[in-house]
Residue frames as qw, qx, qy, qz and C-alpha x, y, z in Angstrom:
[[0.537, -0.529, 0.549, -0.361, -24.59, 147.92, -248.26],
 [0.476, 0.337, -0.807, -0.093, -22.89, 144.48, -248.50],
 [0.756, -0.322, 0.299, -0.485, -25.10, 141.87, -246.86],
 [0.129, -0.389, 0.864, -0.293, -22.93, 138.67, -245.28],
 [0.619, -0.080, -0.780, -0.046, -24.30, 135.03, -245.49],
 [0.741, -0.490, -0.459, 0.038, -23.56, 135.37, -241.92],
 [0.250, 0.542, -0.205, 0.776, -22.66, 138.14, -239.42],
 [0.488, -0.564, -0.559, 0.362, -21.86, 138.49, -236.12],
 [0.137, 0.540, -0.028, 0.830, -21.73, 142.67, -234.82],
 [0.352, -0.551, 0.290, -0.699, -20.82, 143.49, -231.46],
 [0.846, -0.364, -0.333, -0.203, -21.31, 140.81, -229.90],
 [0.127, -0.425, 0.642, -0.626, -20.36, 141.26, -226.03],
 [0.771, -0.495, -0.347, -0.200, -20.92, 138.22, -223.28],
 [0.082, -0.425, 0.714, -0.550, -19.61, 137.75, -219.72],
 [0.769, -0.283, -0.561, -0.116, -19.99, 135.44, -217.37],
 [0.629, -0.611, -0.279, 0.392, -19.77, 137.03, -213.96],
 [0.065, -0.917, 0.192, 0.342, -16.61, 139.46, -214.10],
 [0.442, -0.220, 0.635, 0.594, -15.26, 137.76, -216.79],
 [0.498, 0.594, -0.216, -0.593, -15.46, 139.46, -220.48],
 [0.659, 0.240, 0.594, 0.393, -15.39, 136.08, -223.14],
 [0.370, 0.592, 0.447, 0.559, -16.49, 138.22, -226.05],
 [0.075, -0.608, 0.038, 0.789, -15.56, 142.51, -225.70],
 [0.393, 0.727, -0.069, -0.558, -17.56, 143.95, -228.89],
 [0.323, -0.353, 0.685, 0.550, -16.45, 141.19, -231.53],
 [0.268, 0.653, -0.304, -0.639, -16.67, 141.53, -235.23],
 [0.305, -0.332, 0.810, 0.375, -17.11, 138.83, -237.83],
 [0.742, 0.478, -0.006, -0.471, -18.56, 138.01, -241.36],
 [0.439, -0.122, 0.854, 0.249, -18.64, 134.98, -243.36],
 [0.669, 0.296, -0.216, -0.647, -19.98, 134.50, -246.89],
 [0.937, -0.045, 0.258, -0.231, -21.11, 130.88, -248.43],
 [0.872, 0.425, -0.182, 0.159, -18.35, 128.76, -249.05],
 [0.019, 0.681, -0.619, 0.390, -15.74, 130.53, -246.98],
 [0.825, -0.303, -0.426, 0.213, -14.09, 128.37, -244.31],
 [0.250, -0.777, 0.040, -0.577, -12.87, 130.46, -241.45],
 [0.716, -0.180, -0.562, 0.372, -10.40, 129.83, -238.41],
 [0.562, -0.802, -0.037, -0.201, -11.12, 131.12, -235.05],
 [0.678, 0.088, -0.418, 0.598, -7.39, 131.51, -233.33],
 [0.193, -0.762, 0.093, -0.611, -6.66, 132.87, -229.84],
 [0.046, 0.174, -0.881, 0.437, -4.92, 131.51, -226.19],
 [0.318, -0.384, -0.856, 0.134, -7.06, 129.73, -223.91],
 [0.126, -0.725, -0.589, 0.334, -10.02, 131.72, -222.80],
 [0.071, 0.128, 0.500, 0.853, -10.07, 134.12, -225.78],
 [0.583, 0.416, 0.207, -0.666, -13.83, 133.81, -226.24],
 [0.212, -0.009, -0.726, -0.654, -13.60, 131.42, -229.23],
 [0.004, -0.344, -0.926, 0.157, -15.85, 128.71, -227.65],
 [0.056, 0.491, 0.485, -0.721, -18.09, 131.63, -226.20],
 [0.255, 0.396, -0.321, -0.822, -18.45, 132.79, -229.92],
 [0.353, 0.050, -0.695, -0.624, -19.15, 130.34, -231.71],
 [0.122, -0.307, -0.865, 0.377, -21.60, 129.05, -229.04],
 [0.204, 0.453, 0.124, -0.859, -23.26, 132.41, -229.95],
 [0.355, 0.414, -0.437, -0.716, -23.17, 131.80, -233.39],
 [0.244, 0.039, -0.884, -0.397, -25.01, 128.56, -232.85],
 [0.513, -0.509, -0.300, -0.623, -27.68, 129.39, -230.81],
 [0.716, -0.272, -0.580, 0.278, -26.28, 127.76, -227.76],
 [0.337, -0.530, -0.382, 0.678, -25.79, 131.03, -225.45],
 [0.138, 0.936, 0.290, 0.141, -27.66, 134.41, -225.99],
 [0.344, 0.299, -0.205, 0.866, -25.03, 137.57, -226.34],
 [0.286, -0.598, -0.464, 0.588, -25.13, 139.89, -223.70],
 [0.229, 0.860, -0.076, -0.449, -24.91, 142.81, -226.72],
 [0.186, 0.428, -0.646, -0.604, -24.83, 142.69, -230.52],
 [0.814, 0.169, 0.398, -0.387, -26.57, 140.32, -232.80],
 [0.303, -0.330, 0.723, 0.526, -26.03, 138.03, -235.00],
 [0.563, 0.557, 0.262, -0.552, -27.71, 137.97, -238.46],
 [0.571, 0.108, 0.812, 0.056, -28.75, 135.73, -241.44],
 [0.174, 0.523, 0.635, 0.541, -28.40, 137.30, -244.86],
 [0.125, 0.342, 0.058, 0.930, -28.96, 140.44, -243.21],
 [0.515, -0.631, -0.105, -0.570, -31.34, 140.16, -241.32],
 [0.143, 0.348, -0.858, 0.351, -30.97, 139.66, -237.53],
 [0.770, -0.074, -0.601, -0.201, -31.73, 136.54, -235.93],
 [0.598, -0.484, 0.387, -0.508, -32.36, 135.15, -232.37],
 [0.637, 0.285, -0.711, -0.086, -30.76, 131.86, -232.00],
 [0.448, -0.635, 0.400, -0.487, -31.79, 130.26, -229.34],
 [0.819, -0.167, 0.525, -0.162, -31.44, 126.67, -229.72],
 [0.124, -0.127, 0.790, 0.587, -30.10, 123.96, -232.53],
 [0.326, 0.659, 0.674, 0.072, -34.07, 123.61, -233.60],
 [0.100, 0.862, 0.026, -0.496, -34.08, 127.89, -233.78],
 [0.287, -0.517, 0.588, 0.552, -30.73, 127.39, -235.53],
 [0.169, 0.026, 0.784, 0.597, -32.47, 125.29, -238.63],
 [0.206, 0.566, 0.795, -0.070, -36.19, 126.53, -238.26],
 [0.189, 0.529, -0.101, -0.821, -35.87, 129.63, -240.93],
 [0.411, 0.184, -0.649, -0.613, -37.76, 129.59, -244.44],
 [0.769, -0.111, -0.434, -0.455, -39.77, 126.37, -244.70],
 [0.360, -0.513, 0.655, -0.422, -37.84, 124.87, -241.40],
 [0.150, 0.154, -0.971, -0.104, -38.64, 121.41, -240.26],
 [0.218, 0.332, 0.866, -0.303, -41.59, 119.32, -239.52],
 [0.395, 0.565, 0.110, -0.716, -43.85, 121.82, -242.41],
 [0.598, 0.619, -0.260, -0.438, -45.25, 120.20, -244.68],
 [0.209, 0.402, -0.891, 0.019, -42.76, 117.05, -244.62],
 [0.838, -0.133, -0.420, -0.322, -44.27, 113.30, -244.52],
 [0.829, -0.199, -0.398, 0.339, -41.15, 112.00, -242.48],
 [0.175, -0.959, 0.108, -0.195, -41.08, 114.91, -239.87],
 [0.528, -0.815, 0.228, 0.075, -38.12, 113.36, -237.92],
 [0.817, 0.262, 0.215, 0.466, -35.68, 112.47, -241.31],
 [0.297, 0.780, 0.241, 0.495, -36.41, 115.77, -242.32],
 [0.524, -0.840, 0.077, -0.117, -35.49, 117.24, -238.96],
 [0.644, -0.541, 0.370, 0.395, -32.03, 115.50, -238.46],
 [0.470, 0.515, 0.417, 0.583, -31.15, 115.95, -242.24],
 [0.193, 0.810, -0.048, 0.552, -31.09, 119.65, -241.42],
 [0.298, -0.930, 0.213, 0.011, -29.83, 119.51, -238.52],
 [0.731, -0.318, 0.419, 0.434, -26.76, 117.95, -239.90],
 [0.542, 0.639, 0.331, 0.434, -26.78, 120.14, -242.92],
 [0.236, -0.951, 0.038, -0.198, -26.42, 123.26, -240.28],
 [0.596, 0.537, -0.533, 0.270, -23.31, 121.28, -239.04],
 [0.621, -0.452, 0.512, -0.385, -24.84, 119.80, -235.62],
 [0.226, 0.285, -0.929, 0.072, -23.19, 116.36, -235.07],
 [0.847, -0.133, -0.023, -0.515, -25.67, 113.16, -234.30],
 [0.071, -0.392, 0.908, -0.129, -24.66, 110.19, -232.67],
 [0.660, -0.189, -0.699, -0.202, -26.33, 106.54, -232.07],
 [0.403, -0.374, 0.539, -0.638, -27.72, 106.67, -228.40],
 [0.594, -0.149, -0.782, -0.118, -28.29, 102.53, -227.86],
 [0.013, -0.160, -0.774, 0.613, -29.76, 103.32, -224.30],
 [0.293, 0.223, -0.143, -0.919, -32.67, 104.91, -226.26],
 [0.224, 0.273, 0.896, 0.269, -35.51, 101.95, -227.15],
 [0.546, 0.184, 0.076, -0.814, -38.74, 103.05, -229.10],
 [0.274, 0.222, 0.915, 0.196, -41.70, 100.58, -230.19],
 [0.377, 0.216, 0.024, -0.901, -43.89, 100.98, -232.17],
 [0.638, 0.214, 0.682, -0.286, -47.01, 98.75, -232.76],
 [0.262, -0.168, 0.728, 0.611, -46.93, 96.90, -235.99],
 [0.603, 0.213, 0.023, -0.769, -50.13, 97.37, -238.70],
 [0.540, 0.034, 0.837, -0.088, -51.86, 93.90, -238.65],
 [0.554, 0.478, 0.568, -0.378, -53.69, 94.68, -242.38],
 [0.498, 0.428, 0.353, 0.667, -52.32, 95.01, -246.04],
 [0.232, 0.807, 0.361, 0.405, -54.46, 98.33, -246.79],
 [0.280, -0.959, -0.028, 0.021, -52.93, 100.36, -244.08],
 [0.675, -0.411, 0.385, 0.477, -49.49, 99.02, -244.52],
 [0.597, 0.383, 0.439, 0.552, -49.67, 99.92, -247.94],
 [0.086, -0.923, 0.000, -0.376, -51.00, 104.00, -246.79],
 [0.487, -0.862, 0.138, -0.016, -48.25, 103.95, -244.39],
 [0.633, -0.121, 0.446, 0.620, -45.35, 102.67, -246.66],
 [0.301, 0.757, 0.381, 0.437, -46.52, 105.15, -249.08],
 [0.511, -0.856, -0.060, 0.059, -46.50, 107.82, -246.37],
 [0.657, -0.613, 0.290, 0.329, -42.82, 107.02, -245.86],
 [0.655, 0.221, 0.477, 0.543, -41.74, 106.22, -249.33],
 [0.082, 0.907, 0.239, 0.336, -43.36, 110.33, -250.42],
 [0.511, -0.835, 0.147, 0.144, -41.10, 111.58, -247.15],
 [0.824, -0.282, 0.338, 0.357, -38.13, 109.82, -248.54],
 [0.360, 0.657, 0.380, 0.542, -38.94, 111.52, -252.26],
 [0.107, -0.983, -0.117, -0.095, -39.31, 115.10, -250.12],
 [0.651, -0.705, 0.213, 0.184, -36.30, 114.75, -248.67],
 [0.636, 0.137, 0.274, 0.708, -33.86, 115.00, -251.79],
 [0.042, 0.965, 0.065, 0.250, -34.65, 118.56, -251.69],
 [0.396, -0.839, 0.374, 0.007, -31.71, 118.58, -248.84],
 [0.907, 0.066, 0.040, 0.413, -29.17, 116.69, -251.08],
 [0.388, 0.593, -0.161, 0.687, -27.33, 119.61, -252.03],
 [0.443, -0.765, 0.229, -0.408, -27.72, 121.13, -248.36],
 [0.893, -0.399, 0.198, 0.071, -26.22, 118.03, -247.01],
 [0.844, 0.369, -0.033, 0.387, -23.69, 117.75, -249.83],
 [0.167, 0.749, -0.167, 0.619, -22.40, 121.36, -248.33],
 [0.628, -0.752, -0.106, -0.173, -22.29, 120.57, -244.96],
 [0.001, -0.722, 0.654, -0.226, -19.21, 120.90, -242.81],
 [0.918, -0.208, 0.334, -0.043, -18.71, 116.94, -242.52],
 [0.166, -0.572, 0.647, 0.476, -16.08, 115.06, -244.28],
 [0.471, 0.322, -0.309, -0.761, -16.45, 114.21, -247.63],
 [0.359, 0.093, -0.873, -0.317, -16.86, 110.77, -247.39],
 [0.148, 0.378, 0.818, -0.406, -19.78, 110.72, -244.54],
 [0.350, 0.471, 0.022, -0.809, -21.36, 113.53, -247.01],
 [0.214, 0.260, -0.874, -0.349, -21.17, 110.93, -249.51],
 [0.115, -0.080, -0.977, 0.158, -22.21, 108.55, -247.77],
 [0.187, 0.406, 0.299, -0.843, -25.27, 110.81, -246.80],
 [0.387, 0.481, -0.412, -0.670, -25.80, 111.72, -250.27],
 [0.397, 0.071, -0.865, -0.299, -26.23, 108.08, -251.72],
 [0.013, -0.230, -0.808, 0.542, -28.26, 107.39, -248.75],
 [0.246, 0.516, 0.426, -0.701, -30.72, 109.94, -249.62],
 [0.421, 0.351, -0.574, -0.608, -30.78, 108.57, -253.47],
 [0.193, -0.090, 0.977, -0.013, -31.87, 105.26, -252.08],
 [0.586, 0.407, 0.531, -0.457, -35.16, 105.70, -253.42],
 [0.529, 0.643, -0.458, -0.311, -33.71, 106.06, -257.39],
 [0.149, 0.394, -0.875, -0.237, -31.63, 103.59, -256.99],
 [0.468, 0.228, 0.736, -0.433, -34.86, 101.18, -255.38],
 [0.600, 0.591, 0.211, -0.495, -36.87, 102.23, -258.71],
 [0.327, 0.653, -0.555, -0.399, -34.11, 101.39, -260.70],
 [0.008, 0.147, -0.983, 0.109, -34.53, 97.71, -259.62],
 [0.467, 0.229, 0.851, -0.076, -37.33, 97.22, -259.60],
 [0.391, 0.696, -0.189, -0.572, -37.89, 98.84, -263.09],
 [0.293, 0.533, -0.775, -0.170, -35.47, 96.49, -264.28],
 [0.334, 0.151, 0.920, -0.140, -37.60, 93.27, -262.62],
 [0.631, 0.460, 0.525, -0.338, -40.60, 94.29, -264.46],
 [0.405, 0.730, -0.465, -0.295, -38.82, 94.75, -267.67],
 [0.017, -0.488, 0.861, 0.141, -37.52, 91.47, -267.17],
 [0.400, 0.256, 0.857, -0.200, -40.97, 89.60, -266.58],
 [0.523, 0.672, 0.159, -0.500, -42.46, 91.64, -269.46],
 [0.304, 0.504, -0.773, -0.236, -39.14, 90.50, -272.11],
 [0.284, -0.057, 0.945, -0.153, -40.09, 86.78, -270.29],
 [0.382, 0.378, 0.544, -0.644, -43.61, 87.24, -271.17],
 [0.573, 0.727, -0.121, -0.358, -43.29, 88.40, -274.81],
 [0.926, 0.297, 0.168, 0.159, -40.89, 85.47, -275.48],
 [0.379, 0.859, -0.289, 0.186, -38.15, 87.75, -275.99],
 [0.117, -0.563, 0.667, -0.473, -35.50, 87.50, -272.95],
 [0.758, -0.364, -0.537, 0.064, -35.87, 84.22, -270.47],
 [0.611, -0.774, 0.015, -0.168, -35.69, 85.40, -266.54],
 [0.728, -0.481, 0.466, 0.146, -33.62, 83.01, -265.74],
 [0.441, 0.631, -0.565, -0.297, -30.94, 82.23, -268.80],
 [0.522, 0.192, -0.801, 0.222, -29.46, 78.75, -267.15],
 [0.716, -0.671, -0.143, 0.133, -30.16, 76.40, -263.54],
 [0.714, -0.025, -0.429, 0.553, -26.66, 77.15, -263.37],
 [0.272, 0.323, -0.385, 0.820, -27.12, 80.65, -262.18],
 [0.582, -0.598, -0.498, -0.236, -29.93, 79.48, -259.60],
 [0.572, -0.636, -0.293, 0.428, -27.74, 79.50, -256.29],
 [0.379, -0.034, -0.099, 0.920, -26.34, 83.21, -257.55],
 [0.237, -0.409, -0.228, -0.851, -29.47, 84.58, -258.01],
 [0.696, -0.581, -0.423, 0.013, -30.73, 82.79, -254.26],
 [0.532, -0.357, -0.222, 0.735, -27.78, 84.55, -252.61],
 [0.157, 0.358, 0.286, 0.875, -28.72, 87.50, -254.23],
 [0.391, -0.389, -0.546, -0.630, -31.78, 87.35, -253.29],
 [0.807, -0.309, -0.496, -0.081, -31.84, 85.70, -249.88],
 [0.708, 0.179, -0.450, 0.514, -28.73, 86.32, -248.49],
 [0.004, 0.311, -0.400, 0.862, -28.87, 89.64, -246.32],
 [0.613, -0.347, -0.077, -0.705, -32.34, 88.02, -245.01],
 [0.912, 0.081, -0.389, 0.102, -31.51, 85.17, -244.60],
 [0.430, 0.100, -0.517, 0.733, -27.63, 86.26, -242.04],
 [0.316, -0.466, -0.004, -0.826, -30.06, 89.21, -240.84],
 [0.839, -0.361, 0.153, -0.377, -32.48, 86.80, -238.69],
 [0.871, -0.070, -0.419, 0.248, -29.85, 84.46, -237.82],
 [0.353, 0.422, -0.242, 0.799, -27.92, 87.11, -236.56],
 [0.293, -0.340, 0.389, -0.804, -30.78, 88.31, -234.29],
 [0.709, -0.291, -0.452, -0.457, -32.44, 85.35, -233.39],
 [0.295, -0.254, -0.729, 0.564, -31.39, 84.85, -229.57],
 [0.211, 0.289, 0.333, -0.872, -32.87, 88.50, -228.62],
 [0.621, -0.007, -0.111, -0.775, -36.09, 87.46, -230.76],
 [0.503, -0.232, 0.685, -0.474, -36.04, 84.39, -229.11],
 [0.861, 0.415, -0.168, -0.242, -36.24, 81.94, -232.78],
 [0.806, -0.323, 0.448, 0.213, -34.04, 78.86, -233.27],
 [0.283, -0.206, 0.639, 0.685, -32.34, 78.24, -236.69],
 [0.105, 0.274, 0.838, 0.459, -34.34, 76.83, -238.96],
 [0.016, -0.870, -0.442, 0.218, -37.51, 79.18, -237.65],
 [0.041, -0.848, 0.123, 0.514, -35.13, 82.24, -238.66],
 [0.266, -0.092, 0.700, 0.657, -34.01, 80.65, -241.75],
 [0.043, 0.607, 0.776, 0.167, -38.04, 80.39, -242.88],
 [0.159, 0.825, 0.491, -0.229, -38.77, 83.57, -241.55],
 [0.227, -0.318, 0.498, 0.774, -35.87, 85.17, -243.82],
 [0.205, 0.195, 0.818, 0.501, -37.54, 83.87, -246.72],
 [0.052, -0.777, -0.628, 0.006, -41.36, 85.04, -245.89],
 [0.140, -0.778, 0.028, 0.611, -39.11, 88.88, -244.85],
 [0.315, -0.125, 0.595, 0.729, -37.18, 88.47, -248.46],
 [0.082, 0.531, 0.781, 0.319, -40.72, 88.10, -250.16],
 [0.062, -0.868, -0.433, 0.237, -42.50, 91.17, -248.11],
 [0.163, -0.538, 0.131, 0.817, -40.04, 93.56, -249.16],
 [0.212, 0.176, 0.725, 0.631, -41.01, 93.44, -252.61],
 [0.138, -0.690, -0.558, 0.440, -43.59, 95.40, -250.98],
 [0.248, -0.628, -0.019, 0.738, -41.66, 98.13, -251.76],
 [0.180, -0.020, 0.525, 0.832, -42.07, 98.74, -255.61],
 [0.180, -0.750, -0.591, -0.236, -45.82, 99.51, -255.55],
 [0.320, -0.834, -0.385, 0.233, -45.24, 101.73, -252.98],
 [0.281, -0.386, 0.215, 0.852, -42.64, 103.81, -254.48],
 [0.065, -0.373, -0.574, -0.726, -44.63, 104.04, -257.51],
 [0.117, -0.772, -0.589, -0.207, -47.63, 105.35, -255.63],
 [0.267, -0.728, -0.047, 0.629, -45.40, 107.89, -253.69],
 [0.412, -0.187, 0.411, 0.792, -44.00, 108.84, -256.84],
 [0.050, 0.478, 0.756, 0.444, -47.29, 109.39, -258.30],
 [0.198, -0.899, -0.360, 0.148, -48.83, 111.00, -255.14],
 [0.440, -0.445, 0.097, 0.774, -45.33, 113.25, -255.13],
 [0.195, -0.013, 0.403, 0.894, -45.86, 114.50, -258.89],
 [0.191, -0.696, -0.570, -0.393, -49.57, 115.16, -258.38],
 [0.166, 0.485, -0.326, 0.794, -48.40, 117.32, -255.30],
 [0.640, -0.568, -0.174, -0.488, -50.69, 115.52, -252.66],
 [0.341, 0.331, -0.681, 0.558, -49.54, 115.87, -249.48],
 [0.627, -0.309, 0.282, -0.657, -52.38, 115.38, -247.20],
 [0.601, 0.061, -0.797, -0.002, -52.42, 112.16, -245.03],
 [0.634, -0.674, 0.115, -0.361, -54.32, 110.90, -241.92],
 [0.336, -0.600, 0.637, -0.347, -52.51, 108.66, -239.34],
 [0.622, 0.000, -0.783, -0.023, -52.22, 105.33, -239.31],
 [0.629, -0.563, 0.147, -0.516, -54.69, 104.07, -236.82],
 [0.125, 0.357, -0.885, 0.271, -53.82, 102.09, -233.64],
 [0.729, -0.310, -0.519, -0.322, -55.38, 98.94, -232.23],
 [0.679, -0.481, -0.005, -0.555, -56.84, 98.61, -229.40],
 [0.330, 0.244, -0.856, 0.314, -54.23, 96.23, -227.00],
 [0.786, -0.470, -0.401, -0.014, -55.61, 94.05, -224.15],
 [0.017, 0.846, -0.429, 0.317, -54.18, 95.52, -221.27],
 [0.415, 0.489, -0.709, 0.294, -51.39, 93.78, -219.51],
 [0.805, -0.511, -0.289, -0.089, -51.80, 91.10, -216.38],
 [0.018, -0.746, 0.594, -0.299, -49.56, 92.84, -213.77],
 [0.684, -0.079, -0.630, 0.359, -47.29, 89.37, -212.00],
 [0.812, -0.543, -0.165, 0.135, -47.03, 89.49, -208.30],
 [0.629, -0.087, 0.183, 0.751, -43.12, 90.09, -208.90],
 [0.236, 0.362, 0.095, 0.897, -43.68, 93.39, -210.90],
 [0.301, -0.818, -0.105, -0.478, -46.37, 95.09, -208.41],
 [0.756, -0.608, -0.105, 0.220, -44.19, 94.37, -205.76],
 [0.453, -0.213, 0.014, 0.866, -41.19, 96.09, -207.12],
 [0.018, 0.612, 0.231, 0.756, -43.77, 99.05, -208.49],
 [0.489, -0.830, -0.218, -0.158, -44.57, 99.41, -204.59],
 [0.612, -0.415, -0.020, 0.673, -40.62, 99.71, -203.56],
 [0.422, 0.145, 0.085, 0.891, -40.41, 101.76, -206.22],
 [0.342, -0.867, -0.275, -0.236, -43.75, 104.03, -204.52],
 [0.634, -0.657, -0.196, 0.359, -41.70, 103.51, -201.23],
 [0.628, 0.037, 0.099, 0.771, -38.37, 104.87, -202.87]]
């Protein structure tokens, strides 16, 4: 018996007295690409709406490698085998990363704000960049899944190099301590010349440096305050090479157990005059 990547059999829906799908037939193995042709109100939609978990068939199933499968949603759609949020440090990377490997489309929703409360204390900031930096390491498992998705090749790319950013992170700063260690032993000088001081400040500086100018109305800094606090951001990142080295450590020792980064304790908020009066229109409303 020849078992199909993916197979639909039988699969009958309606919608009232109308037949979309009358008993239809289709297998796909990996790699194929497949075109769905047929006038207006065929059943393609209706099918492949089947075949992504977005409407249940009314008869037939569709199955995954032979076995069959109940799609009922796009989470159903990627939560076979080791699925998402198991076992994974950055549950919601690891989540859209398959679901754009399955070949669900993701967009930028700017009506959407989250905050989250910052960690006032080295030692936790360092267990909770770690945390993230291990998640970031788990998550090349789904290069090649992503590399296959049904995107074009140059957002897969783009994807792909995205999800190397942690190689290419180690490769820098591999290459700083190799340079202070050649400085050290007399061998190499850091710097070679003053002349390449202001190329190695724009290097350095630059994207921190336009960054908080760029947003300093909506954080509510003048110039010079967002020039300074460039500098003091340029410096914290450097953050980051310890912490890749300890993810990389905790990653090849296979420990994957972490608590939560605790939260602190906020004073709570003096309501104004002005906002409990519109929280009582909105009561009235």
């Amino acid at each position: 018996m020849t078992v199909h990547e993916l197979e639909a059999v039988g699969i009958v829906k309606r919608y009232g007295a109308v037949l979309a799908n009358d008993h239809v037939n289709l297998a796909v193995e990996r790699g194929e690409i497949h075109a769905v042709m047929g006038e207006n109100g065929a059943g393609k939609s209706t099918l492949m709406s089947i075949l992504y978990g977005l409407a249940d068939p009314d008869a037939g199933e569709i199955r995954l490698r032979g076995n069959p499968v109940r799609l009922r949603s796009a989470l159903d759609a990627i939560a076979h085998g080791d699925g998402p949020w198991r076992n994974r440090l950055t549950e919601d990377q690891d989540l859209g990363l398959r679901l754009l490997a399955a070949g669900w489309k993701s967009h930028q929703e700017m009506r959407a704000v989250v905050e989250q409360q910052g960690v006032p204390r080295l030692r936790p900031l360092l267990r909770q960049r770690t945390r993230w930096a291990q998640g970031n390491l788990q998550a090349f498992g789904l290069t090649s899944a992503m590399w296959r998705s049904p995107f074009p090749r140059s957002a897969r790319a783009g994807e792909v190099l995205y999800l190397m950013m942690p190689l290419w992170q180690a490769i820098v700063g591999a290459a700083f301590v190799c340079a202070i260690v050649l400085a050290a032993l007399g061998i190499a000088s850091v710097i070679p010349s003053a002349e390449i001081l202001p190329e190695v400040y724009v290097l350095g500086f630059s994207n921190s440096v336009l960054g908080c100018l760029a947003t300093r109305h909506t954080a509510g800094r003048g110039r010079l305050r967002s020039i300074l606090v460039a500098h003091l951001y340029a410096v914290y990142t450097w953050l980051l090479f310890p912490v890749l080295a300890r993810a990389l450590l905790r990653q090849i020792g296979a420990r994957r157990e972490w608590s939560r980064t605790d939260r602190v304790a906020l004073e709570p908020v003096a309501v104004t005059d002005d906002a409990a009066g519109l929280r009582e229109e909105s009561r009235a409303a």
